[in-house]
N, C-alpha and C positions, 0 to 999 in steps of 0.2 A: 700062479692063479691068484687071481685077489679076492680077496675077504669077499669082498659082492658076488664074484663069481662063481666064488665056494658056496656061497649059500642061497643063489640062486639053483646051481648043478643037487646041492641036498636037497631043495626043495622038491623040485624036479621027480629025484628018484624017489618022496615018498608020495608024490600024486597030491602035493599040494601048492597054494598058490600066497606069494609073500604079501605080506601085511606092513606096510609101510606109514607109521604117522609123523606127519608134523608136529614140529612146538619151536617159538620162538626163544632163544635162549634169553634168560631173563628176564622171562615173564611166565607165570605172575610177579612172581618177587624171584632175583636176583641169586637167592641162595637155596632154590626148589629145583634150579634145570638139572641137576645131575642125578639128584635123587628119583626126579620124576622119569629119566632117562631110564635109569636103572629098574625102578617097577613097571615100564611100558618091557623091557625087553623080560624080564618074568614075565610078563602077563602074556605075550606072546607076536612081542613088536620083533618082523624080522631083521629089518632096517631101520634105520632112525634118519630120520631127515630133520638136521639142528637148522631153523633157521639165523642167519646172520643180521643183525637189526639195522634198519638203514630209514633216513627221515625221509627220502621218497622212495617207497614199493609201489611200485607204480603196476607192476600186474596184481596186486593184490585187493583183496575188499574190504570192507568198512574193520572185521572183525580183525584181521591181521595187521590191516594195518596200526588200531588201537595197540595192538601188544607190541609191536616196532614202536609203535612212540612211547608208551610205560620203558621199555626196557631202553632206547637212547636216554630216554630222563634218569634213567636209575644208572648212569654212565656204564654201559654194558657196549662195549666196541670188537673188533678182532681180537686183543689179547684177550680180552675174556671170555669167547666163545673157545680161542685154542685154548684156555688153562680149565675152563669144563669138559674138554672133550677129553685132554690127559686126566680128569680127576677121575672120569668114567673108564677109562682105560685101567686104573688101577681098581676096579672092580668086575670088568668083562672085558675080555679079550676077545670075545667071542662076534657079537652083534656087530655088525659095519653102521658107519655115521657117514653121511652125507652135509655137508654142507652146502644151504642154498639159499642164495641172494643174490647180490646186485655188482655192479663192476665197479663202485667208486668205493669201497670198503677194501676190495683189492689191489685197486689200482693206487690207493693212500698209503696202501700197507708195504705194495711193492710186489709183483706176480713173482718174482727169483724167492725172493723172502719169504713171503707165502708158502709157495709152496712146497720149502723147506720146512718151514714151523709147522705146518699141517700134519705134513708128513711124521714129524718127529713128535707129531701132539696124535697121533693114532686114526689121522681122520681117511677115510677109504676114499671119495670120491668127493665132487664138487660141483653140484647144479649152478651156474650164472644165468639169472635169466636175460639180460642186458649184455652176453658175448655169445652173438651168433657163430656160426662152425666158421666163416669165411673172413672174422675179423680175429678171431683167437686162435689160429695156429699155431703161434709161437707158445701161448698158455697150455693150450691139450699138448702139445710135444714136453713141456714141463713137468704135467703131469702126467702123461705117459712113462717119461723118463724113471716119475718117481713110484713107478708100482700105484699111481693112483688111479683113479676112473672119471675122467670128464662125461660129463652129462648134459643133454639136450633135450631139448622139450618139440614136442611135434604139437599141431593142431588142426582142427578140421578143415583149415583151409588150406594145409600143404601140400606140396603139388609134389608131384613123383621126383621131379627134379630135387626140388629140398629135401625129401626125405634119402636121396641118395646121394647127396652131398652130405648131412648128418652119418646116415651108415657109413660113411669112410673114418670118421673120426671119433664116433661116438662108445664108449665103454662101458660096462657096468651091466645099463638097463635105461631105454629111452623113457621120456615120461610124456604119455600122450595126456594133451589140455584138453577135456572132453567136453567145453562149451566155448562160447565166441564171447568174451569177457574176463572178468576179474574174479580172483579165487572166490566161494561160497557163493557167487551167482547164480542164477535161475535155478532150472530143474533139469535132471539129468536126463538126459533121452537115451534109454540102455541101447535100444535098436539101432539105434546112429552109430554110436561104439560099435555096436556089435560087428556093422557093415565097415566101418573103417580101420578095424584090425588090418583083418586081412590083405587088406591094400599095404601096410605100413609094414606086414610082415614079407612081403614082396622084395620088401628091401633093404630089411633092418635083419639082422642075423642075433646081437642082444634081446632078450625079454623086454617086453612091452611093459610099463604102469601105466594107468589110468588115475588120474585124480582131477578133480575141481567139480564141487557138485557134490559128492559120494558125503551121505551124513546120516545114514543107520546102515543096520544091518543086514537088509532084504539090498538096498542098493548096493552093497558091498560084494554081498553074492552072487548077484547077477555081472556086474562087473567081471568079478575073478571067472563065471565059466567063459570069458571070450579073452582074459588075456591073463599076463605073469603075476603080476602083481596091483594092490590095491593101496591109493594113497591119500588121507584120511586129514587133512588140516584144519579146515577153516573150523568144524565142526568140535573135534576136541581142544582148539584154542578156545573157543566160545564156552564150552562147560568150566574148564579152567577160570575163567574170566570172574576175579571176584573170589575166590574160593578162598577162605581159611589159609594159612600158610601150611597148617598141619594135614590138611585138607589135600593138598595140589596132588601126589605123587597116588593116595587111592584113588581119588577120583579119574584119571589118565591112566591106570590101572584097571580101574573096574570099565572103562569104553574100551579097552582093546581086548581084554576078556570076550565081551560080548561080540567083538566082531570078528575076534581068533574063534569065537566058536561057530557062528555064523558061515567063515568060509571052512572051515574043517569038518562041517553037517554030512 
């Protein structure tokens, strides 16, 4: 069972639903990701999703993308998202890390390579959003191989087919896009969500996340009563943004507080 799994199945049986935030590694400043890693998961982060920085994010929005480009300028690449995840490994073993970004950070780095160093850097799973299920078979059987969890993104306009092409190869926990755009875009329509669970649960056998959109903690709640998990980016990259250095780790601290208390009401 892997670390996602586990702690999806504990969530589970205490009748609660995972809290999932974003942060781009190295950013704000280059020597805050691990620390801030570390206070999201005290505060009540179940999963951590590191993003990996890349000069075109191209599903992302104004805000994420600003901290991909701070953190390329502050030369923050693959080795140094793997040597933060091993620094944070050497103070929780516990919380699983997802890595998620783009195909030319890996495909630079080398997918055998990868997803050896991953593995051996502590990392649980790996969101690509640029390797659809039907072009990275050979990558998800790599990570397969290696006890890790490929991950998949669904969205409103997937059709039963896609989504059960995904369920053949998807592990962990899907992550459904809950708008037709780029991360922190519009407004969230909970009722839209709420109607396209259950379609996705038809065919998806992993727990469901919901993220894009989701930015306090009335939308976080509502979220969590129709699926597994809630996942929180754009919005605590944006409070981040600018922050003190001594600043970063309470701040990303004190927003997952409020939204672990929010879904746990």
């Amino acid at each position: 069972m892997s670390r996602i799994e586990a702690t999806f199945a504990r969530l589970a049986q205490e009748g609660r639903k995972a809290l999932i935030p974003f942060v781009t590694t190295g950013d704000p400043y280059p020597e805050t990701t691990v620390e801030l890693m570390l206070a999201m998961a005290e505060a009540g982060a179940d999963v951590i999703e590191l993003g990996v920085p890349f000069s075109d994010p191209m599903a992302d929005g104004p805000v994420i993308q600003r901290a991909a480009e701070r953190a390329v300028r502050a030369g923050i690449g693959m080795p140094q998202v793997l040597a933060d995840v091993r620094r944070f490994r050497e103070s929780n073993q516990r919380t699983p890390v997802v890595l998620m970004g783009y195909a030319n950070p890996i495909e630079r780095y080398g997918q055998a390579r990868f997803v050896a160093d991953a593995k051996a850097a502590g990392v649980d799973g790996v969101l690509v959003v640029d390797y659809p299920p039907e072009e990275c078979e050979v990558f998800a059987g790599l990570m397969q191989s290696a006890d890790m969890d490929p991950i998949f993104l669904l969205a409103p306009t997937s059709t039963d087919e896609r989504m059960a092409r995904i369920a053949a190869v998807a592990r962990g926990y899907v992550y459904y896009v809950s708008l037709k755009g780029v991360t922190g875009a519009g407004h969230l329509d909970t009722a839209a969500v709420a109607a396209m669970i259950p379609r996705i649960r038809r065919h998806v056998s992993v727990p469901v996340g919901v993220g894009f959109g989701i930015r306090d903690a009335a939308t976080a709640r509502a979220v969590a009563d129709v699926s597994d998990a809630v996942v929180i980016g754009s919005r605590l990259v944006e409070l981040l943004e600018g922050q003190p250095r001594d600043n970063v780790a309470a701040t990303g601290a004190k927003f997952i507080r409020e939204i672990r208390a929010a879904l746990d009401a």
